[in-house]
C-alpha positions in Angstrom: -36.4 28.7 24.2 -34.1 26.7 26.1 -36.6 23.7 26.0 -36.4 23.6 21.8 -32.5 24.2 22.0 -32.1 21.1 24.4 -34.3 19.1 22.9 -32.8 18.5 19.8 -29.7 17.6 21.4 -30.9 15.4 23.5 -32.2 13.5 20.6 -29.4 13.6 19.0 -27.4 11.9 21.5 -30.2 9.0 22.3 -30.2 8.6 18.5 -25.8 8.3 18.7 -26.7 6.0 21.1 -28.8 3.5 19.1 -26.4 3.6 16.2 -23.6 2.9 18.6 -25.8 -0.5 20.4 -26.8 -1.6 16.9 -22.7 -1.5 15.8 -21.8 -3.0 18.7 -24.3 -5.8 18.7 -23.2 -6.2 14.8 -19.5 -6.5 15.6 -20.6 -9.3 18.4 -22.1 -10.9 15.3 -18.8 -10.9 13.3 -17.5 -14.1 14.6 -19.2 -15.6 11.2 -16.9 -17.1 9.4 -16.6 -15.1 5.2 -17.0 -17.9 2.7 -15.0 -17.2 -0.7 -17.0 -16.3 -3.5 -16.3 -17.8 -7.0 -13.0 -16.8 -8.1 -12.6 -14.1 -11.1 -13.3 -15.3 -14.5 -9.4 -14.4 -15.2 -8.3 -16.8 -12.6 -10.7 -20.1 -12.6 -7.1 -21.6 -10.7 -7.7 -19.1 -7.7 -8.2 -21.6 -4.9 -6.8 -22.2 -1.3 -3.3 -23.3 -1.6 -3.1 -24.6 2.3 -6.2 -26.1 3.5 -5.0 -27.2 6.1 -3.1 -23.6 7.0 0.3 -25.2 8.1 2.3 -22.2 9.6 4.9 -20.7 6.9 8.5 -19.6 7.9 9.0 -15.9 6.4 11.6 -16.4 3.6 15.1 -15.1 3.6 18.0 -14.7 1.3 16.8 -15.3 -2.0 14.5 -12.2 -3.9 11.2 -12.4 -3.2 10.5 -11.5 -6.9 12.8 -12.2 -9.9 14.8 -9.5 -12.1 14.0 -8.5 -15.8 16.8 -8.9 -17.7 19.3 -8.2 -14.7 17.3 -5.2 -13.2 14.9 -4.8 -10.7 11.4 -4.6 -11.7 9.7 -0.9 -11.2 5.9 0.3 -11.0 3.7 3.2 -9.3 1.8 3.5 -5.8 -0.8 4.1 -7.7 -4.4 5.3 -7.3 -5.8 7.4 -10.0 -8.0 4.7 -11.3 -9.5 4.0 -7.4 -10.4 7.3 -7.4 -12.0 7.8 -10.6 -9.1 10.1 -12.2 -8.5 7.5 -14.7 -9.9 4.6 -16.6 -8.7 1.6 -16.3 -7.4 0.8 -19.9 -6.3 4.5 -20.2 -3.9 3.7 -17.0 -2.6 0.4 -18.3 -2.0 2.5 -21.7 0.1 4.6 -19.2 2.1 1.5 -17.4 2.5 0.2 -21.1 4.6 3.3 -22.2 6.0 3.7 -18.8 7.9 0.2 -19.1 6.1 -0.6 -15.6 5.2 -4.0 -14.4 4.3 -3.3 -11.1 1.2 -1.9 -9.7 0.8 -1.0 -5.9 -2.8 -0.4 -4.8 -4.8 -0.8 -1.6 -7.1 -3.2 -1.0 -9.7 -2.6 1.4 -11.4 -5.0 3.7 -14.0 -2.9 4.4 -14.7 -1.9 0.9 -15.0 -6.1 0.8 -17.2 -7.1 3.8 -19.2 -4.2 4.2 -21.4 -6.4 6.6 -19.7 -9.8 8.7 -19.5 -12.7 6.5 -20.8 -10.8 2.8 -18.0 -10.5 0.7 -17.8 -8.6 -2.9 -14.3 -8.5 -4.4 -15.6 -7.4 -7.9 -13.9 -4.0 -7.8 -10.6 -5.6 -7.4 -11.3 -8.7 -9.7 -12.1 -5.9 -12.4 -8.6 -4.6 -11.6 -6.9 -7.7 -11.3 -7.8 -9.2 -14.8 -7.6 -6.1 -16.6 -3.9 -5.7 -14.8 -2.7 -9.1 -16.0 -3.9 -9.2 -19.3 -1.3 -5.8 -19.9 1.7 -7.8 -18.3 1.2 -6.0 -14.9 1.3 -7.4 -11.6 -0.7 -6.1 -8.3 1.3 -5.4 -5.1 -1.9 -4.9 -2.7 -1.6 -2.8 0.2 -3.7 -4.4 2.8 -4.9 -1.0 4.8 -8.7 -0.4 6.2 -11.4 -2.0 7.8 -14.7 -2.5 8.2 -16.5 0.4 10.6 -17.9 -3.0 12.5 -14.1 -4.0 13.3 -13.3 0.0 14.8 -14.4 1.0 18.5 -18.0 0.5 18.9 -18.7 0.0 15.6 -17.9 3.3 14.3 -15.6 4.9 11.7 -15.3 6.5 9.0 -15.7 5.5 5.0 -12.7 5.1 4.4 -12.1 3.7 8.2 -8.4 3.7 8.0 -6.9 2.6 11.3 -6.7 -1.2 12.9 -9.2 -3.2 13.8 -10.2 -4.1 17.6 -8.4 -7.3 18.9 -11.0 -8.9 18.7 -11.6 -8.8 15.2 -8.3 -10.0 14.1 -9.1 -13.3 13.1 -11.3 -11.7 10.9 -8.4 -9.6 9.4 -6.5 -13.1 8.9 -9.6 -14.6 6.9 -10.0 -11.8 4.8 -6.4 -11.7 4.0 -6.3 -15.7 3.2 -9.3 -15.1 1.1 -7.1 -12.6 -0.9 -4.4 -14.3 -1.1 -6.2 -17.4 -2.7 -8.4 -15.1 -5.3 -5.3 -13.1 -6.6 -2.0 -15.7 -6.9 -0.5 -13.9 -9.4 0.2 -10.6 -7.3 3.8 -10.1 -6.4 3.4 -9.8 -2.8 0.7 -8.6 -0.1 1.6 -5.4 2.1 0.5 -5.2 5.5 -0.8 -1.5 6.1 0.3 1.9 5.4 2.6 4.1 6.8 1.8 2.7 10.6 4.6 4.6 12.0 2.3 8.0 11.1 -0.8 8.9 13.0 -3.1 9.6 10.2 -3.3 5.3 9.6 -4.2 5.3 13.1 -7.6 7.2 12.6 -5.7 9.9 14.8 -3.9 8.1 17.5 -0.6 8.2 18.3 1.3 5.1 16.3 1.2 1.9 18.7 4.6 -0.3 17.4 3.0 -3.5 19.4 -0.5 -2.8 17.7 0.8 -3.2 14.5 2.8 -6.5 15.0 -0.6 -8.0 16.0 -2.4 -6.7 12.5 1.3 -8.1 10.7 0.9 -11.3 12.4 -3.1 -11.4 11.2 -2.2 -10.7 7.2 1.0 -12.7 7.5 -1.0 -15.6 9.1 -4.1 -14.8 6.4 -1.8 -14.6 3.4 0.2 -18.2 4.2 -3.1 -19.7 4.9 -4.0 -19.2 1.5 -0.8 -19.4 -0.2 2.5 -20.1 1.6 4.7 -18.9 -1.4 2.9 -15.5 -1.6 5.2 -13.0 -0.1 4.5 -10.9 3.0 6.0 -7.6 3.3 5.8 -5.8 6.8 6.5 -1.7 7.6 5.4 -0.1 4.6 6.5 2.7 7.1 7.2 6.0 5.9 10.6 7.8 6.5 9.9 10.0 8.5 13.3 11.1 10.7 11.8 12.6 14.0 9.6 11.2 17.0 6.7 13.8 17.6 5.0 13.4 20.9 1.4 12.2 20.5 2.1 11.7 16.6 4.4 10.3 14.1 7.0 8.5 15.0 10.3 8.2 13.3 11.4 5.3 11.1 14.1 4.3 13.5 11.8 4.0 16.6 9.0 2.6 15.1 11.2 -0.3 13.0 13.0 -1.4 16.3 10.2 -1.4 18.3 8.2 -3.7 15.6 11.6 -6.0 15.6 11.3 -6.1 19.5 7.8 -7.5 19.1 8.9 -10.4 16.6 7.9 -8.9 13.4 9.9 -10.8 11.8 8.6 -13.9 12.1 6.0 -12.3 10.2 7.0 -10.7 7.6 9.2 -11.8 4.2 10.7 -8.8 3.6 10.4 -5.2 4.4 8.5 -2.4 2.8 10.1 1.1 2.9 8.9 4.5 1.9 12.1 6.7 0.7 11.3 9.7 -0.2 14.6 12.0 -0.7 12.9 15.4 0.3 16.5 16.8 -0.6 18.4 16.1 -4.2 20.5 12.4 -3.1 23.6 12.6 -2.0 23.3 16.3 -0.7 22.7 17.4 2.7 18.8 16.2 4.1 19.0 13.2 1.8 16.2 11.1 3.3 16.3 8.5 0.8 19.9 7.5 1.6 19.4 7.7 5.6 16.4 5.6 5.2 18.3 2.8 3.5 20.8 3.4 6.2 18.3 2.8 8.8 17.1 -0.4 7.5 19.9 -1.9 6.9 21.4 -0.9 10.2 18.3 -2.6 11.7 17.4 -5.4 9.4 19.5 -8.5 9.8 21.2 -9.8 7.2 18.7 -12.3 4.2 15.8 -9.6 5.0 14.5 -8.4 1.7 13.6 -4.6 1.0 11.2 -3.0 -1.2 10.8 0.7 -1.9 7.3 0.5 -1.9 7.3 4.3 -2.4 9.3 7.3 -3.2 9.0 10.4 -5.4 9.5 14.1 -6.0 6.7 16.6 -6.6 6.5 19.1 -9.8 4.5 21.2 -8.1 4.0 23.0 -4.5 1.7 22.5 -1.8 3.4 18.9 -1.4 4.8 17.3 1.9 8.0 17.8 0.3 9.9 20.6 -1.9 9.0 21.2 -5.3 12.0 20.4 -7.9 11.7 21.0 -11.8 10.6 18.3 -13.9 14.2 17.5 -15.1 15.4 17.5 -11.6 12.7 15.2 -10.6 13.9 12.8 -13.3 17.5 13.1 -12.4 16.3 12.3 -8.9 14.1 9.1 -9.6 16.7 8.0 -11.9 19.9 8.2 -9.3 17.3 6.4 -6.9 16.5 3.7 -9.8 19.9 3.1 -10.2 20.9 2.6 -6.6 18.6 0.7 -5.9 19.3 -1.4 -8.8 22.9 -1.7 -8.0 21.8 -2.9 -4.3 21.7 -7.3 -3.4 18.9 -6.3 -0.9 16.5 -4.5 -3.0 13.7 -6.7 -5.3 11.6 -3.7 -6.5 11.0 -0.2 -6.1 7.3 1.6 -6.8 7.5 5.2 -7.7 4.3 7.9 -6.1 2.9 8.0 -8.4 1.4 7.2 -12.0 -0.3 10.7 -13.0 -0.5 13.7 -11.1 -2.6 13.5 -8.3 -6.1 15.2 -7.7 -7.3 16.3 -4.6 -8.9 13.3 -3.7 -5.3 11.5 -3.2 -3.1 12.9 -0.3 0.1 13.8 0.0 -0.1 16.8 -2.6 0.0 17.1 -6.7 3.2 17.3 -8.6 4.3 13.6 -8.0 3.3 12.1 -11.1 5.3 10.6 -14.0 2.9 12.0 -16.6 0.8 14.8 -16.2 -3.1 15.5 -15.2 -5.1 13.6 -17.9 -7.5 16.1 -19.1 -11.1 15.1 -20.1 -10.3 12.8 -22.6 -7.9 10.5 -20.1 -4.5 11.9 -22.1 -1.6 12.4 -20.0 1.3 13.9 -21.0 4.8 12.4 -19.8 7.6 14.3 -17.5 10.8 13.8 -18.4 11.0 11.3 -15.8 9.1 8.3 -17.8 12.3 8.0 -20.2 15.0 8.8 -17.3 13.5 5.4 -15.5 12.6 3.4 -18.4 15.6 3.4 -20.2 18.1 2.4 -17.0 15.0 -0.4 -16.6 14.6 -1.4 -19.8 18.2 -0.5 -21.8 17.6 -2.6 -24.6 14.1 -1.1 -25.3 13.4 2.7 -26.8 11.7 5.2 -24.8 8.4 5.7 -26.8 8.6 9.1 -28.2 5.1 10.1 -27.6 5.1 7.6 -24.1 1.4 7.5 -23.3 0.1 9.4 -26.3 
């Protein structure tokens, strides 16, 4: 008995084992350098805007993205169509009503190049075109990696953590690749949330790990378009340092800005969600703000690349009613709007999220489609559009 209960085990492990040689000897391999494919039909002008990739100095002072008619331009973390919640042209129809111009999605290398040096970008050129022909822009969140870039070959699908060192200048071709095929995206973010352990593939947050994946898309993005801006952080707001785990926004920020982020990074991407109603005590949104700015010298930029309020429980943070979660979006809208270091803020999230997106439902700005891709709006979508867009109606059937 013990013999057939061994057995099995024992070939499982030699079998681990073979996997494990054949990743590594594939990662050796993945020194080849990716060669661009065609660029989308949208964009026959996508092409390398720095062949000879002279170094870029990040940007300060000025917006990194210009204001619509005096305000700062708004859109969703967004990823209802990724996950097949949504159709494409029913989420544009969405954006339309919304007044949003902005789109914030993530773009995964190792979606990309699945094996070293193949690269298929037609998911995202799909998206892409079908974004710019409805007058919205991508903000692409630059988070995952191939399983031949992780320790010994081996991750997940997603494999959401950074790559090995060695892989890096991989990461920076992948990113200058990008940044070449999309130019009309607002800006390219460089990970998610690396101040939390779950974008670590479990480890605890590493502050001088991150610069070196900040430094790789910085460095990848300039190569193939200097003017393209470069947002660093996209770190979440979390308040406390957990041993082993998260770590807090304040930590995590100054130890990136000890290790020279920002000579790689245009501006700053924030997560500030309020948890508590703002300007009432456990305001995160506020202290957030408060943090960065205490932090950030002055000419860095700052982009609320996501915030929100849930509708319903079971979400990292408290459920509110729908009209309290407009009230709340909108007081953040029109902070932030009022604020000479803010170019954009991106609301979690378009619709109502389904299990397959973290972070809990109730965050949407319209509801659960249901099986014919309708989604009915929260009060939010007019609260928002209307300090936005003040010269423009709020649809009365917005999405409908």
């Amino acid at each position: 008995m013990s013999a057939r209960v061994l057995f099995p085990a024992a070939a499982v492990v030699i079998v681990a084992a073979a996997v494990a040689l054949v990743a590594i000897r594939e990662s050796r391999d993945a020194g080849v350098v990716a060669e661009p494919p065609p660029p989308p039909e949208c964009e026959p002008g996508g092409r390398d805007r720095n062949p000879a990739d002279e170094p870029a100095r990040p940007r300060r002072g000025e917006p990194l993205i210009a204001r619509q008619a005096g305000h700062i331009p708004f859109g969703f973390n967004d990823a209802a169509v990724q996950v097949g919640q949504l159709g494409l042209d029913e989420a544009l129809e969405l954006y339309r009503a919304s007044g949003a111009t902005i789109w914030r999605l993530v773009i995964d290398w190792g979606a990309v190049e699945r094996s070293p040096g193949e690269l298929d970008f037609s998911r995202y050129d799909e998206l892409y075109c079908g974004m710019l022909a409805a007058g919205v822009r991508p903000l692409w969140s630059v988070t995952g990696i191939p399983a031949w870039a992780a320790p010994l070959g081996l991750c997940g699908d997603p494999c959401v953590r950074p790559p090995e060192d060695e892989h890096l200048p991989q990461l920076r071709r992948f990113a200058e690749i990008a940044a070449s095929r999309y130019p009309r995206s607002v800006a390219f973010e460089a990970w998610n949330e690396p101040n939390l352990a779950s974008y670590w593939g479990g480890s605890s947050p590493d502050a001088s790990g991150y610069a070196k994946v900040l430094e790789a898309i910085y460095d990848g993005v300039k190569d193939g378009d200097p003017e393209m801006p470069v947002l660093g952080g996209a770190l979440s707001n979390n308040p406390t340092d957990e041993p082993g785990g998260n770590v807090s926004l304040r930590t995590f920020l100054a130890e990136m800005l000890d290790r020279d982020a920002l000579d790689h990074m245009d501006g700053l991407g924030l997560h500030a969600y309020p948890i508590a109603a703002i300007g009432e005590p456990g305001d995160q949104f506020t202290a957030a703000l408060d943090v960065a700015r205490e932090l950030l010298p002055r000419g860095v930029r700052i982009w609320i690349t996501e915030i929100g309020a849930p509708t319903a429980g079971g979400a990292f943070a408290p459920e509110v009613t729908p009209d309290q979660q407009a009230a709340m979006m909108a007081e953040a809208y029109r902070r932030l709007d009022a604020s000479a270091d803010v170019d954009a803020v991106l609301f979690h999230t378009l619709v109502d999220p389904n299990a397959a997106i973290p972070g809990g439902t109730g965050f949407g700005f319209f509801e659960r489609p249901g099986d014919d891709g309708s989604a009915a709006p929260k009060p939010v979508v007019c609260a928002v559009r209307t300090l936005a867009r003040p010269d423009e109606p709020c649809p009365a059937a917005a999405g409908g």
